[in-house]
N, C-alpha and C positions, 0 to 999 in steps of 0.2 A: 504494500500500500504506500502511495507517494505521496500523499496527502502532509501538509506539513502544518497540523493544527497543533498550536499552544495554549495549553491550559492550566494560567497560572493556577497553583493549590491555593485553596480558600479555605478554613474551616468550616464555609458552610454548605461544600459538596456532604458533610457527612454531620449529620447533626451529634449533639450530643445524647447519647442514646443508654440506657440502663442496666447494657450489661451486669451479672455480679458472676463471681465463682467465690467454692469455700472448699478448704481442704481440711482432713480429717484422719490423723494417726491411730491406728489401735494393732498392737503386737507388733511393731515395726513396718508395718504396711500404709499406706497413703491410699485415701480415696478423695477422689476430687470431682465436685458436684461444679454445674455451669449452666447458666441461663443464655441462651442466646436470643436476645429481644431488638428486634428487624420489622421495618416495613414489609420487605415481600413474605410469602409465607410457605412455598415449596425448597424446596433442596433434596440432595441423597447423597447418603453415604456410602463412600467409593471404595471398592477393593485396589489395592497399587501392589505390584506383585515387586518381587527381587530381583533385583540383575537386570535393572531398564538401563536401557540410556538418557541421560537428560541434560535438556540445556533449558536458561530460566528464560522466563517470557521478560523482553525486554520491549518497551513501550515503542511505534515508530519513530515518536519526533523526538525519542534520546541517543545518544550515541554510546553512550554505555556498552562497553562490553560483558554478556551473558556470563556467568559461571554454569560452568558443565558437571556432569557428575554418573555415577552408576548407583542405583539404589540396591545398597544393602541387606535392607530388610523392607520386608512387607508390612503394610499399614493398611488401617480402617479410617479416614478422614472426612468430616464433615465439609460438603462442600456445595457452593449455590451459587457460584459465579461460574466457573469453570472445572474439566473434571480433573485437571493438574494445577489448581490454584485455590486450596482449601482454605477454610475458616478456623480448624484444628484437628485434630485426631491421635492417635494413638500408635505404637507399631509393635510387630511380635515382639519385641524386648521389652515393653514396660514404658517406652519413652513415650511422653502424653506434652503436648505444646496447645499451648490453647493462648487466642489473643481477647485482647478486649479493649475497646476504645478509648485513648486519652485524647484529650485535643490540647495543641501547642506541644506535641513533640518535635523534637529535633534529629531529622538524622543526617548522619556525617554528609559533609560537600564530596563532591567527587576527586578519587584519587586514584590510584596505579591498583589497586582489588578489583577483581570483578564483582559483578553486582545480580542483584535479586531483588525483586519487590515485600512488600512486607508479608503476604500473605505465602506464596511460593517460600520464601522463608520455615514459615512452618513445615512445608514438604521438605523440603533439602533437612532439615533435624532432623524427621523422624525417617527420612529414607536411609541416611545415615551413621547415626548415633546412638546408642542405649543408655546414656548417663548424663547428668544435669550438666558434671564437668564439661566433657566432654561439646554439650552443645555451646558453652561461656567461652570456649577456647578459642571457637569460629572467628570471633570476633575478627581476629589477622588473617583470614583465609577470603572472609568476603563482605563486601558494605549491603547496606539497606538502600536501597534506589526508592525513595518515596512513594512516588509514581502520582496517585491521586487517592492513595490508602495512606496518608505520612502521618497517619495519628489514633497508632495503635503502643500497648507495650503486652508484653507476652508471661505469660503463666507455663513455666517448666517441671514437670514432675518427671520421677526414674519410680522403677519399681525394687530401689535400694532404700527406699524414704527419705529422698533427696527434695529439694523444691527450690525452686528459683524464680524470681519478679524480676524482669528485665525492661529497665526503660531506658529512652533516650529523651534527654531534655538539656537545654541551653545551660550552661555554664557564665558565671558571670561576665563571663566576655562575648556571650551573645554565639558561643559554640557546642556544636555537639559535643553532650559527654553521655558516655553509658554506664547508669546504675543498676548493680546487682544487686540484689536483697535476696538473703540467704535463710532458709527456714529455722536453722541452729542459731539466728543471730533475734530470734523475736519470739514472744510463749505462741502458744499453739492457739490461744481464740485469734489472734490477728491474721493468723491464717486465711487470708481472702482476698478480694481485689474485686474493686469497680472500676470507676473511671475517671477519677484524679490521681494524680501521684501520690503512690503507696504512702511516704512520710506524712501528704498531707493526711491521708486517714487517719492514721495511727495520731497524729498532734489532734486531730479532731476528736478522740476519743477520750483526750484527758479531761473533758468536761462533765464524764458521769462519772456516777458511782461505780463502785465495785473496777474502775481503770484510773481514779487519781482524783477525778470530782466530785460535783456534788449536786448533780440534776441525775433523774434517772433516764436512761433511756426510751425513746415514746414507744408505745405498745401502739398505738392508735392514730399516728401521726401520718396525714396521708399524703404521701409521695408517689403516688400514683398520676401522673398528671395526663389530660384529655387528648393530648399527642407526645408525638415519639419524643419528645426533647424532653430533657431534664435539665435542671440544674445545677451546680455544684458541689451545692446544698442537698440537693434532693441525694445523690449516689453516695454522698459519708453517709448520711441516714439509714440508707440500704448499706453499707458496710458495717454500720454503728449496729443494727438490726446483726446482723453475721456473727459479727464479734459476739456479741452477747449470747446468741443461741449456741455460739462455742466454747462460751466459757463455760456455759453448763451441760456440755455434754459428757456422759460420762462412762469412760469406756467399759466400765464391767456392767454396767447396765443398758447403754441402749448400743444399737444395729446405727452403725455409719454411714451404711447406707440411704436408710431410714431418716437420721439425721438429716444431713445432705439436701436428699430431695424437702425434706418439711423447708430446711432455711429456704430454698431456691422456692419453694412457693410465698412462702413470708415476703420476699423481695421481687415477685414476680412483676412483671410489667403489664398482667392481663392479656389484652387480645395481642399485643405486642410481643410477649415469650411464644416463639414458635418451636423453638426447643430446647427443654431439660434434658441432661445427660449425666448419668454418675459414673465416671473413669473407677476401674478396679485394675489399678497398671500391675499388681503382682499375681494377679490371679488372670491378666490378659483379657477383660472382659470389660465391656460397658450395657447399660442397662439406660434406656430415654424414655423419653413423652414427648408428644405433639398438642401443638393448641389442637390440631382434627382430631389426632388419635388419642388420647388422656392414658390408654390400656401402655402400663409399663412392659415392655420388647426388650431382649437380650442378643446381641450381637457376642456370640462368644470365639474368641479366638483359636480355641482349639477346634473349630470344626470348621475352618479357611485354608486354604491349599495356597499359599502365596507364592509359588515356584513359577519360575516366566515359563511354563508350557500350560500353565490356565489359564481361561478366558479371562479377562477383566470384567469387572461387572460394579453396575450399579442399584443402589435399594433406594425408592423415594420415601423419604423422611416419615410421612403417613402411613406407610404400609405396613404389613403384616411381616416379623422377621421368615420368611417360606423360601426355600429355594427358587419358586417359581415365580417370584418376588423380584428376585435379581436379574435385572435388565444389563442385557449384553450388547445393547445397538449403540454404541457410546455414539455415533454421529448425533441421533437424536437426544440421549440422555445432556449431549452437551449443548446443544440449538437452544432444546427447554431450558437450560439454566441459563445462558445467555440472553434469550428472548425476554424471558422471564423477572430477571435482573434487572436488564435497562428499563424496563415498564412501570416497575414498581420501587424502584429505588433509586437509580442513580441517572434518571431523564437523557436529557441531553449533553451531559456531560460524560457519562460513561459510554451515549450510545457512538461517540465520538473513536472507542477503539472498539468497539464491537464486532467489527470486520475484519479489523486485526488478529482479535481475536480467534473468529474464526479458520483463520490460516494456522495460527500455533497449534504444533502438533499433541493431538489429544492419542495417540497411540506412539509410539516411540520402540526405536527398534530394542529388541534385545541384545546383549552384550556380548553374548555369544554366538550370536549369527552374523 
């Protein structure tokens, strides 16, 4: 495509939007619950097998050059834009990345790295990494190319009970820096993340009880607002909310699972949460709801064949987990999220690479043919 449209990033391609996740230890295991609260309301969860080849989708009117790679391991990813450009997921090792919107991030200016957009990001971790470390290390191997997603930060778990907050945000001199926040560095209710920067949660939290202050937390404080945007105000609330149902959770009495899903409906967005998800990264398995489907479905990893001589396949988000379920026509599986997409969420501004899109390859040769 020759097309040479530019489109300065705006915060207000992407509103600010309600995301929450909470993570949850019991016998050295981490489960990690997550609202994904969007305008459009389809997507499907993609099988990506081992031993692909891959190069990242880099935007027409950037110059950037792509990072390449072979995936490693096989994954299960949530995805509604495209069927190589997820929202998050999981892979046979345990390794779980999940994003959630901040706005006024920063990521680095361009330099001698190759590059990947924020979302593809996700893909490249779990195609090849099993450990928290191990994805923090990337750091020198490749940059974040903004694109017109440049305000996200990312939620890292391992199935060692490992967990990492990763943001980028402006440093006093008005530059990219990258903050890690480490799970061993903070108790276990703070264990969570919306959509301001982590610190500020956590400083937001020193005003109640039972974390330093001397207000209680509202029970009944409604942060539910009539459209998709929120607040500032509104996503510490839904953190302030997390925190607290964590502080009292308590492992020889209640199911984490359990847990999990109560917070994520406590901080739901309503018609807005299209999908709950509870991450089981040591036991390889996640368990969801749909605003259609409410009936909780099991995606288990032991019963996926992720070797590159099976089909790739995809499951829509409502459906039933059935073999017969799993759609193999990816040309259309990806149209639909594409079509789909531009319609309902990102207008005229996303339908601007849409055709681009179309051309990036959604099948990719295997590495050993």
């Amino acid at each position: 495509m020759k097309n040479n449209i530019q489109l300065p990033f705006t915060k207000k391609l992407y509103p600010q939007i309600g995301c929450n996740a909470a993570v949850i230890s019991k016998h050295n295991k981490l489960y990690v619950g997550r609202n994904l609260d969007v305008t459009f309301e389809n997507g499907f969860w993609v099988i990506n097998q081992r031993n692909v080849n891959k190069t990242a989708y880099i935007p027409f009117d950037d110059k950037d050059i792509p990072m390449s790679w072979v995936s490693r391991y096989g994954s299960v990813t949530m995805n509604a834009l495209h069927l190589d450009i997820p929202l998050g997921g999981m892979n046979e090792k345990g390794l779980l990345v999940e994003h959630l919107a901040l706005e006024n991030s920063k990521f680095p200016e361009k330099d001698d790295r190759k590059a990947i957009t924020p979302f593809q990001w996700i893909q490249y971790q779990v195609d090849n990494y099993s450990t928290v470390d191990e994805v923090v290390e990337t750091e020198s191997l490749l940059r974040i190319n903004p694109w017109i997603f440049g305000f996200v930060h990312f939620l890292v778990c391992d199935a060692h009970g490992n967990m990492a907050i990763i943001e980028y945000q402006k440093d006093k001199y008005g530059k990219s820096q990258r903050l890690v926040y480490n799970n061993k560095d903070f108790p276990e209710y703070f264990w969570a993340l919306g959509n301001a920067p982590y610190l500020e949660h956590i400083d937001f939290m020193k005003q109640f009880k039972d974390f330093g202050g001397t207000i209680s937390v509202p029970t009944d404080r409604k942060i539910i607002s009539p459209n998709i945007e929120t607040t500032a105000n509104d996503t510490k609330y839904q953190f302030a909310t997390s925190a607290k149902m964590l502080k009292h959770f308590s492992s020889k009495n209640h199911d984490p699972e359990s847990c999990l899903f109560d917070i994520m409906e406590k901080v739901s967005r309503n018609k807005f949460t299209q999908v709950t998800v509870v991450y089981h990264p040591s036991d390889r398995l996640l368990k969801f709801k749909t605003a259609k489907n409410s009936a909780k479905r099991v995606i288990d990893f032991k019963y996926i064949d992720f070797s590159s001589n099976t089909q790739r396949s995809a499951l829509f988000w409502h459906d039933e987990v059935k073999e017969n379920n799993w759609n193999t026509d990816l040309s259309y599986v990806n149209s639909f999220m594409l079509d789909h997409f531009a319609e309902y969420f990102w207008l005229d501004t996303f339908k601007a690479y849409k055709d681009d899109l179309k051309h990036y390859p959604s099948e990719c040769p295997y590495a050993n043919e």
